[in-house]
Structure formats: C-alpha cells, structure tokens
DOGUKOL-935391 format. One line per 5 residues: number of its first residue (from 1); for each residue z, x, y of N, C-alpha, C. Coordinates in Angstrom, 2 decimals. Last residue first. Example, Ala and Ser with C-alpha at 12.3 -4.5 7.8 and 13.67 -1.06 7.14 Angstrom:
<romis>
2> 7.08 12.85 -2.25 7.14 13.67 -1.06 7.87 12.90 0.03  7.80 13.19 -5.69 7.80 12.30 -4.50 7.80 13.20 -3.30
</romis>
This chain:
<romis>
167> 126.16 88.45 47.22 125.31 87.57 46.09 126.46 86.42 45.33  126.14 89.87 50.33 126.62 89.69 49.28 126.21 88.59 48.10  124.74 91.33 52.32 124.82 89.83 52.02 124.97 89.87 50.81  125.23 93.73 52.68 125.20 93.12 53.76 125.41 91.83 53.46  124.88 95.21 50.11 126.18 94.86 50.83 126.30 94.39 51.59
162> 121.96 94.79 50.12 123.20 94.04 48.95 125.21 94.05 49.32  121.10 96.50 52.30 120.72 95.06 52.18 122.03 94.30 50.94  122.11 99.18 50.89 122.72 98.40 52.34 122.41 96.83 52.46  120.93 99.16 48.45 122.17 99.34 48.61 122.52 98.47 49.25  117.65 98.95 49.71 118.37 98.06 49.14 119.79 97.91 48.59
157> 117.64 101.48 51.11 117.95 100.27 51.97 117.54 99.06 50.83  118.08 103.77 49.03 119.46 103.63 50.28 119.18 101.80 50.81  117.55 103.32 45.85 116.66 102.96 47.38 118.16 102.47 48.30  118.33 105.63 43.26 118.80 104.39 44.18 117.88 104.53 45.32  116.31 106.66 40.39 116.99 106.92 41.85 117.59 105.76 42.35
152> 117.40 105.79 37.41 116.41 105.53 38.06 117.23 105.78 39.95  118.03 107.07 35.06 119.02 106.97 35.75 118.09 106.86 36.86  117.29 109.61 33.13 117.02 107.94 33.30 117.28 107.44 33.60  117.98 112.26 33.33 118.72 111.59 33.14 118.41 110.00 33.60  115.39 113.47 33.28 116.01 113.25 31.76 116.97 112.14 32.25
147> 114.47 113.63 36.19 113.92 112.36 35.08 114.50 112.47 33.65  116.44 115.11 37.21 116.43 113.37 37.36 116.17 112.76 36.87  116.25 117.19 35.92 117.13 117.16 35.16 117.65 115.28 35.75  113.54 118.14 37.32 113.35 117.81 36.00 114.49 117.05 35.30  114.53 118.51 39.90 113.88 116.99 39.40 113.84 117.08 38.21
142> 116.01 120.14 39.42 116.68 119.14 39.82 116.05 118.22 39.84  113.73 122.44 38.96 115.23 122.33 38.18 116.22 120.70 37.73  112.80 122.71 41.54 112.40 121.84 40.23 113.16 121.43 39.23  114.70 123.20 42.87 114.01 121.83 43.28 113.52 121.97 42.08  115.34 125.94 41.95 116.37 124.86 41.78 115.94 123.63 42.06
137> 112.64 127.18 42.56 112.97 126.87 41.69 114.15 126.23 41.20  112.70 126.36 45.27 111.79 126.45 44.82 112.12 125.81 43.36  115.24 128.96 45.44 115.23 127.21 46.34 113.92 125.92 45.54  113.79 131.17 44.86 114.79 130.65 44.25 115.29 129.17 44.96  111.92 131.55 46.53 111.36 131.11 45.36 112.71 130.84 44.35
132> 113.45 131.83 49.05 112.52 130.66 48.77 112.06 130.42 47.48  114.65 134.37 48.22 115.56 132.84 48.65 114.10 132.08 48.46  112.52 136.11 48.15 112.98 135.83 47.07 113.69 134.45 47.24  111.58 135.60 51.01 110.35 135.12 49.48 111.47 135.29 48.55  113.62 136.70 52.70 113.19 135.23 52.41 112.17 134.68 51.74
127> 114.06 139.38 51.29 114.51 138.48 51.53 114.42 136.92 51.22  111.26 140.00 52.61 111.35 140.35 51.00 112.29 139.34 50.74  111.69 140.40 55.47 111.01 139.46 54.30 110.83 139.24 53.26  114.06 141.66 54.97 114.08 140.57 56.04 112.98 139.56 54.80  112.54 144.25 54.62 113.28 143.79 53.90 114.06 142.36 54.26
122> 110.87 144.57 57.08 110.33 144.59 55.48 111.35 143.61 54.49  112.74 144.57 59.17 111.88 143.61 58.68 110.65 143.11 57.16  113.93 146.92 58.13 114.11 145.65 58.42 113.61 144.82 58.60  111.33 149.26 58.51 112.10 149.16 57.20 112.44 147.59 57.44  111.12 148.49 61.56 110.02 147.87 60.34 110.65 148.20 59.12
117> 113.23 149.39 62.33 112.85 147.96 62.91 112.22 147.58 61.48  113.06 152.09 61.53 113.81 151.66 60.82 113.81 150.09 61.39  110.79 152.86 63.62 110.72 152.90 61.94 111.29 151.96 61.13  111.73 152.61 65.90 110.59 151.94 65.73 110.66 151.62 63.89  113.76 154.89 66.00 114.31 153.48 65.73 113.49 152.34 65.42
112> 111.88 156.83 66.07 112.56 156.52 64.85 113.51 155.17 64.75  110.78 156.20 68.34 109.66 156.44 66.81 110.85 155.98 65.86  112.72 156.92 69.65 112.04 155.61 70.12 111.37 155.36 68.60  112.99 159.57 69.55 114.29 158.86 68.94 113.65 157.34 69.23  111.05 160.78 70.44 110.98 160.39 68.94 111.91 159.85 68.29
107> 111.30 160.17 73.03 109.81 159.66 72.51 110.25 159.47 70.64  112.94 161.77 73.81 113.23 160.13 73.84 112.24 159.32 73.04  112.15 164.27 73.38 113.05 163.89 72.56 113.31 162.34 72.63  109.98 163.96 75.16 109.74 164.17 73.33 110.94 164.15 72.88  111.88 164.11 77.66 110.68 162.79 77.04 110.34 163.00 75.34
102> 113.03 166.75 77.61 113.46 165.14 77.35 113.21 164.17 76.89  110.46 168.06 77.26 111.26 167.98 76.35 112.10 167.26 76.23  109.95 167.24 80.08 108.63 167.54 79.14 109.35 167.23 77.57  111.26 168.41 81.88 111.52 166.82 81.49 110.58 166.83 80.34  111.60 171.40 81.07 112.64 170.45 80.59 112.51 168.94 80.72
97> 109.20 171.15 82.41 109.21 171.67 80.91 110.56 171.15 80.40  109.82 171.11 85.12 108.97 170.08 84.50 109.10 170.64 82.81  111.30 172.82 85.38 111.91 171.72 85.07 110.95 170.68 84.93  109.25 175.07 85.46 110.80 175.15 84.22 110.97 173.95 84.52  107.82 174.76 87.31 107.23 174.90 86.01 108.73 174.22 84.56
92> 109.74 175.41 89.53 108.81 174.07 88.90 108.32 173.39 87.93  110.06 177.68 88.86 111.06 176.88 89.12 110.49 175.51 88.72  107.61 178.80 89.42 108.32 178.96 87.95 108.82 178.13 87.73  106.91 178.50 91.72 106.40 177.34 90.86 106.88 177.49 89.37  108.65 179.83 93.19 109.44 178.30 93.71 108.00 177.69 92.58
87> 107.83 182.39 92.83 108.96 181.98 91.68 109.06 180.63 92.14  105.65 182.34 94.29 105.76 182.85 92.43 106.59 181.58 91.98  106.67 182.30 96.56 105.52 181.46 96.33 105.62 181.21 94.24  109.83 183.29 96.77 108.67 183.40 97.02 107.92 182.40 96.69  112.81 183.04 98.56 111.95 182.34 97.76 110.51 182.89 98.00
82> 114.51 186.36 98.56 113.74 185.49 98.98 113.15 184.62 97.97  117.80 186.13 96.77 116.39 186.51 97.14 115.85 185.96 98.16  119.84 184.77 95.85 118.80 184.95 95.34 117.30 185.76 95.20  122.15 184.36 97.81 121.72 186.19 96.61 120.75 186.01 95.64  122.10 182.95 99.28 123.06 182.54 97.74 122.80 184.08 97.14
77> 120.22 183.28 101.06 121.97 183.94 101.60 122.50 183.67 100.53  118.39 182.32 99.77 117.96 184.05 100.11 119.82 184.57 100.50  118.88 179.60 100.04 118.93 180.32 98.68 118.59 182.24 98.56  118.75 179.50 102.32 119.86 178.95 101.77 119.62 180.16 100.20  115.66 180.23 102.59 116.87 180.96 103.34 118.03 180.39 102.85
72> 114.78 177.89 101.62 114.77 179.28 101.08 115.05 180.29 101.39  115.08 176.38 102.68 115.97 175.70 101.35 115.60 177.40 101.11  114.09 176.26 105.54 115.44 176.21 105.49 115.84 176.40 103.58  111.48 176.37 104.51 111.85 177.42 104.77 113.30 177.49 104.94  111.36 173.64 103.39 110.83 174.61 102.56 111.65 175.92 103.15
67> 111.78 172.60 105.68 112.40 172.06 104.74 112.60 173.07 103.91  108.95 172.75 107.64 110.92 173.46 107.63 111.50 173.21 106.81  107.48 172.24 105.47 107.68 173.19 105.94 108.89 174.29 106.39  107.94 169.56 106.44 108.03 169.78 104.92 107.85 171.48 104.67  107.13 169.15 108.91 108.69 169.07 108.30 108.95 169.48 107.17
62> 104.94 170.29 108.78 105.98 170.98 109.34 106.90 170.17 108.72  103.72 167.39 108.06 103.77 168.85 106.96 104.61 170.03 107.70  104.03 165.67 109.12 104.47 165.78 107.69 104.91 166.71 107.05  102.87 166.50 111.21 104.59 166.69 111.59 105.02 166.57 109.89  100.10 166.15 110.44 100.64 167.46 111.43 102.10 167.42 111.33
57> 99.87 163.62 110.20 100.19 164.62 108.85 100.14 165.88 109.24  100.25 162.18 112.49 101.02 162.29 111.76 101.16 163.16 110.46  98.38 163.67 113.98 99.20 163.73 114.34 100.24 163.88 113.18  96.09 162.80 112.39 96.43 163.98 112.19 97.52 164.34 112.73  96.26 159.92 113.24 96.70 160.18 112.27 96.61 161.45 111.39
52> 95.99 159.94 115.98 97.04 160.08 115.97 97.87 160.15 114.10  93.37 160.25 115.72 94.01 161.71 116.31 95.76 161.71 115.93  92.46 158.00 115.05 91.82 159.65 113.76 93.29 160.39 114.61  92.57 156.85 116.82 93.54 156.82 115.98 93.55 157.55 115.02  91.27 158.03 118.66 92.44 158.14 118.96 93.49 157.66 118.08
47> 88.95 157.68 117.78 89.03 158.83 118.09 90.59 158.69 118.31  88.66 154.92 118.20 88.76 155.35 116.84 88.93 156.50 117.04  88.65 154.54 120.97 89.55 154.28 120.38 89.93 154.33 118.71  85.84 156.08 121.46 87.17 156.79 121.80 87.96 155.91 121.36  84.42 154.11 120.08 84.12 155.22 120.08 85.58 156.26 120.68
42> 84.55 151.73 121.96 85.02 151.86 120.98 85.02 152.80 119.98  84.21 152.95 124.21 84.99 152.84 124.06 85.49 152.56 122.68  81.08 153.57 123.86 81.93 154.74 124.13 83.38 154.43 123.56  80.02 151.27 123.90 80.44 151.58 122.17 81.11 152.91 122.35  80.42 149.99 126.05 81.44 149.02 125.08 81.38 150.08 123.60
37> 79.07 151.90 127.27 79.94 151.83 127.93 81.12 151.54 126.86  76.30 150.73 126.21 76.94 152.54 126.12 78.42 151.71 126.39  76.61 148.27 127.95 76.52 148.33 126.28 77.04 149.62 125.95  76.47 148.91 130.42 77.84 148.30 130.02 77.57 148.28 128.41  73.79 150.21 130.46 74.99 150.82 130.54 76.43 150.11 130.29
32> 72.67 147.93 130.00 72.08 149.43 129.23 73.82 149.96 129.29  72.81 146.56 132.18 73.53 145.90 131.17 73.33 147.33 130.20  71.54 148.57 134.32 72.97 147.58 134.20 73.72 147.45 132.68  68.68 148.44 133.52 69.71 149.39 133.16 71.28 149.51 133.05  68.51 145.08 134.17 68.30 145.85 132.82 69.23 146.97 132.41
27> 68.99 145.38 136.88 69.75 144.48 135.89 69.75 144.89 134.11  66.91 147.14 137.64 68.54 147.31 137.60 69.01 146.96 136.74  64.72 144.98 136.75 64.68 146.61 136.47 66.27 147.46 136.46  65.17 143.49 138.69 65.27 143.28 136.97 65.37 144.47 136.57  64.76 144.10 140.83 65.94 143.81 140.71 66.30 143.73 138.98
22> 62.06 145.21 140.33 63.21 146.01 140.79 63.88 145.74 140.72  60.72 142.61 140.87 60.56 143.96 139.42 61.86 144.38 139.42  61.97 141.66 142.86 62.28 140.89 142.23 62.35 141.64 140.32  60.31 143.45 144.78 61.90 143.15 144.91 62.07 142.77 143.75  57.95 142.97 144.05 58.08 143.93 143.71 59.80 144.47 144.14
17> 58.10 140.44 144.99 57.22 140.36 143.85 57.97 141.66 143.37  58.30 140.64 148.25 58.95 139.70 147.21 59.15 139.82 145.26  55.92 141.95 148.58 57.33 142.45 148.88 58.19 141.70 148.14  53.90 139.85 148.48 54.10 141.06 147.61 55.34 142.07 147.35  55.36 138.47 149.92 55.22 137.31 148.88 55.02 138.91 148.28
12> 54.81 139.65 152.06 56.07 139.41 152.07 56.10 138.72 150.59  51.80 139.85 152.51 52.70 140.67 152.11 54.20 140.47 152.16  51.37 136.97 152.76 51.21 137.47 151.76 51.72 139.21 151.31  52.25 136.85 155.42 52.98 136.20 154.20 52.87 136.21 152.98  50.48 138.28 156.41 52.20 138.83 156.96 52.30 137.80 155.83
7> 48.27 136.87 156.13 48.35 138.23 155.80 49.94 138.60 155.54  48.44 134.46 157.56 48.65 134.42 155.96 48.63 135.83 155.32  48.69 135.34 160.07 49.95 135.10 159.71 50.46 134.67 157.92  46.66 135.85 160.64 47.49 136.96 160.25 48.97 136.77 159.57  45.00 133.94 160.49 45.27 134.66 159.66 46.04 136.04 159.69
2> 47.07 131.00 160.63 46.25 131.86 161.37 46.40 132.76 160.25  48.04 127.82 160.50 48.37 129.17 160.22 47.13 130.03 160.44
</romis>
C-alpha cells in the first residue's frame, strides 16, 4: 500500500467515523420523537374522553332543561303562569316540608310504639320473677311436706330391677 492509498483510507475510515456520529445522532432524535409521539397520543386519548364526558353532561343537562321548560309551559297553559325560578323552589320547599312532617309523624308513632315494647317487657319480667318465686316456693313446700311424710322416696331402678326378677 502506498501512501496515498493509506491517506484515501484513512479518510474514508474518517468519513466512516463521522457517518456513524450522524447515524446515531438520527437514531437518537428518532426515537425522541416516537416517545413525544406515544405521550401525544396518549395525551389526545384522554382528551377525548374528558370530551366525551362533557359530552355527556352537555345532553344531561339539556334534557333536563327541556324537561324543565316543557313542564313549565304545561303548567303556564294550566293557568298557572309562568314557572318562575321563585316559585318552582317554593314548590320544592313545600313538599319537602310535607315529607319533613311525614317523617315526624312516623318518627313519633315509632317512639311510641318503642315505649309501649318496653312498658311489655317490663311487665313480661315482672311476670316471670313473680312465677319463679312462686315455683320456688311450692319446691320447697314439697320437699318439706316429703320429709314429714317418712315415706322414704322410691329409686325408679330398683322398682324395675324387682319386677324384672321377681323374688
């Protein structure tokens, strides 16, 4: 090899060198960009479900809207009026106040049957302390009136043994 020819190969070996920067250098920004790329997307597919869930409380609320405005034209052709803002919380107001008063009336007919549970059971137990101390006192009653009568208990399984084999 001659020297030019180690010249020409050493610049090709430098050419080589500075291909090879460069290709990395791409490769790098490359992948740079398929990364952006993966969080754009996932970035617009949360965007699209944010969107579609204003969507949905976008139609919630028109419907609830038309609802509102159809029930208050029904009630504007009954000769009520218009529904205003006022009166549809009077309205509100009033039947929450009537359940308000339902409930305190259920509430204290609950109290009062609560009451009369416990009267009954008061007396329930009163009840069964008096029966017991009268049970109580006929057991004693009945032993005392075993041992006057001297009359020594019977043993059931010597009965049975004496009738079994007779004497």
């Amino acid at each position: 090899m001659d020297l030019d020819d180690v010249a020409s190969h050493h610049g090709f070996g430098q050419h080589m060198a500075t291909y090879n920067v460069e290709t990395s250098a791409v490769h790098r920004k490359l992948q740079s960009k398929v990364e952006a790329l993966r969080i754009l997307r996932q970035e617009l597919e949360q965007f699209r479900v944010e969107r579609d869930q204003y969507k949905l409380v976008a139609e919630t609320l028109q419907s609830r809207y038309s609802a509102l405005k159809s029930n208050s034209e029904l009630l504007a052709v009954g000769g009520c009026g218009a529904l205003s803002e006022n009166s549809s919380l009077a309205t509100l107001l009033h039947e929450t106040r009537e359940q308000n008063l339902k409930l305190s009336t259920e509430v204290e007919a609950l109290r009062q049957r609560l009451n009369e549970l416990h009267g009954d059971m008061e007396l329930l137990r009163e009840t069964e302390a008096s029966n017991k101390s009268r049970v109580q006192a006929m057991a004693s009653e009945n032993a005392a009136r075993n041992k006057e009568s001297a009359v020594p208990p019977w043993d059931i399984d010597d009965v049975l043994l004496e009738n079994k084999y007779p004497a």
